[in-house]
N, C-alpha and C positions, 0 to 999 in steps of 0.2 A: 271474826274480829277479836284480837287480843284487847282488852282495858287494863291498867293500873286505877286502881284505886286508892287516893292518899288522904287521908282523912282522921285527925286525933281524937274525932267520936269516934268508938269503937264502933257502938251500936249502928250507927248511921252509915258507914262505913262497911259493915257487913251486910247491913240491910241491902244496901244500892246492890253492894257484890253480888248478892244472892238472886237478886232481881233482874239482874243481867245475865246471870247465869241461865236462869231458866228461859231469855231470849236467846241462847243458844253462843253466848258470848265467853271466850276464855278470861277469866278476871283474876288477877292478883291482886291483895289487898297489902297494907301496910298504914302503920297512925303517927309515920312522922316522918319528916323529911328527910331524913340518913339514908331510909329504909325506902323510901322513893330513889335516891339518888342510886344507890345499891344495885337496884330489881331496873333501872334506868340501863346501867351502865351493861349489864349483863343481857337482857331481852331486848325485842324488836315489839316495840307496843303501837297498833293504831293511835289510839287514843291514852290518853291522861285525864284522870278526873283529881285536881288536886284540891286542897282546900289552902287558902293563903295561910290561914292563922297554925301552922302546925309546930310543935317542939324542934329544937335541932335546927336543920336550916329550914328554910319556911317556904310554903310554896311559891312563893314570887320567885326567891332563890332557885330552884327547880323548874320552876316556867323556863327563867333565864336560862339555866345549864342546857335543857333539850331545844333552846329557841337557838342556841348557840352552837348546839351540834348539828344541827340541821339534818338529821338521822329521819325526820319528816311524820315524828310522832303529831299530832293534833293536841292540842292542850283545852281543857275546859276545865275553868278557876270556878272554884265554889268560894261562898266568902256573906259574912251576914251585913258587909257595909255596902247599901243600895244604892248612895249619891252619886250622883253620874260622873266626878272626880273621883272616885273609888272606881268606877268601868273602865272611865279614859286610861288611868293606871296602869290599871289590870292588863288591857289588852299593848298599853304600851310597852310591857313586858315582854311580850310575842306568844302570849295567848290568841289561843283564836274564838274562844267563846266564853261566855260569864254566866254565872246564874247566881242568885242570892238567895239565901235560906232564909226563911222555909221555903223550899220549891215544892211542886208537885212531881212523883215519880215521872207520870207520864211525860212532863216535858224536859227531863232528865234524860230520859230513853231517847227523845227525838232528838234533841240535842245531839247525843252520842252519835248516834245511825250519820245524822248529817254528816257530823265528821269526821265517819269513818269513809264516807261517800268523796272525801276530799283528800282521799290520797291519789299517788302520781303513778301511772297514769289517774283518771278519774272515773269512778266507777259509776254506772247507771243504778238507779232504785230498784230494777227491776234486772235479775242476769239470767241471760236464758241459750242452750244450745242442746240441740240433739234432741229437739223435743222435751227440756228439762226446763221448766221457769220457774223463776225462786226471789219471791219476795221480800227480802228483808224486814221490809219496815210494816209491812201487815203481819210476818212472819209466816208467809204461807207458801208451802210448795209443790207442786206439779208437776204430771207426765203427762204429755200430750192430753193436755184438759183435765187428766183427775187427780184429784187430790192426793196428796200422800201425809201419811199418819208417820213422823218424822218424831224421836227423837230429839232433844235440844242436841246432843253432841252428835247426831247422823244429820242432822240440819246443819252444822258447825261445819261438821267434814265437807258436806256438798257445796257450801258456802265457799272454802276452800278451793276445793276442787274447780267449781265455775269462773270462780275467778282467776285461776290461771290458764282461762282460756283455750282449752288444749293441749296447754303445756305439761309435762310432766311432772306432777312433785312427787317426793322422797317422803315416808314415813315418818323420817325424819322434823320435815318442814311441816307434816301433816297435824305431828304433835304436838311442837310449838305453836304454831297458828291456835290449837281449836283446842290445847287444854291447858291446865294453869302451871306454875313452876313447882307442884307439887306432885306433876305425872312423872312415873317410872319411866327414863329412857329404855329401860329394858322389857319392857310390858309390851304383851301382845295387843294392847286397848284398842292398836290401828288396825290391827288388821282383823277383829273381830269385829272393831265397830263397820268398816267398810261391805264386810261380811252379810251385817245384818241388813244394811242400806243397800246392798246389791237384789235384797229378798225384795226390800219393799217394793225397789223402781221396776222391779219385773223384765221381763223379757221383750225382744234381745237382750241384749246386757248395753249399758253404756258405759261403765268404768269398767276400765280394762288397764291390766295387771303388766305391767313393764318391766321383765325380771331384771333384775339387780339396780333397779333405778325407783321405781315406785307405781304412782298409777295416773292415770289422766282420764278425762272425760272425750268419748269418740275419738274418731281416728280408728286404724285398722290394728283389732285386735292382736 
């Protein structure tokens, strides 16, 4: 799952980043609305965690620009005014979720999962093939019943990878998906991290290498 993070606390704003990070989540940050519209206009983000009150244009303004591109980002508005006219608002923006400060992380994190859970098609809590089940929202993953000692970015990748089904993706798509706007297009980070995650799941192999296209999950080698 890709996140933006918009938020004019720095602190607060890097905390959440870092926090999501280590659930295996790609996160960009930014503490003002320019810099939201910016990092908008260029990536393909699941989720938006914006905060209303920010410098520049403001997160309302930002709700509205991705509610209006219909590009089918998730939006969750942070905001410290609780009154239920403050909610109505909010979501009548084309936000799809609110939270008011102070929150607790954990229901930050649940929030998020949800809805990333709500994109099109829509995905199950729970994604499993070829003997590979993978938890999201407990963050736990498996091969035919044991456990695997994953990695937040080898959890990212496989996260990836399950979700398209069988389909093929490109190192390309692999790197945007599951790392932030600050990865090397020119790095080898895909295909060593793949590498490593090919060690864990063990044998047979289920990701298999699709020369000059990328890699997928089952299907014949």
């Amino acid at each position: 799952m890709r996140v933006l993070v918009a938020d004019d606390e720095r602190l607060l704003a890097d905390t959440v980043a870092e926090g999501l990070r280590r659930l295996s989540m790609a996160v960009d940050v930014c503490y003002d609305g320019d810099g939201a519209l910016e990092r908008i206009g260029v990536n393909r983000y699941d989720v938006a965690v914006l905060d209303r009150d920010m410098p520049g244009h403001t997160g309302d303004e930002v709700c509205r620009r991705i509610a209006d591109s219909q590009v089918g980002t998730r939006v969750l508005l942070l905001t410290a005014a609780a009154g239920i006219r403050d909610r109505v608002e909010g979501l009548g923006l084309g936000a799809d979720d609110y939270l008011t400060k102070p929150f607790a992380f954990a229901e930050l994190v649940a929030r998020v999962q949800a809805l990333g859970r709500r994109s099109t098609p829509a995905l199950p809590p729970v994604l499993a093939r070829d003997g590979l089940t993978l938890d999201v929202g407990r963050h736990v993953a498996t091969r035919d019943g044991r456990p695997l000692a994953l990695s937040p970015k080898e959890f990212a990748v496989l996260h990836v990878l399950l979700r398209a089904d069988g389909k093929v993706v490109s190192a390309e798509e692999l790197l945007e998906q599951a790392w932030d706007e600050f990865a090397d297009p020119f790095t080898n980070a895909v295909r060593v991290t793949v590498m490593t995650l090919r060690k864990k799941l063990g044998d047979p192999a289920v990701i298999h290498t699709v020369p000059k296209a990328g890699y997928r999950i089952g299907g014949t080698p």
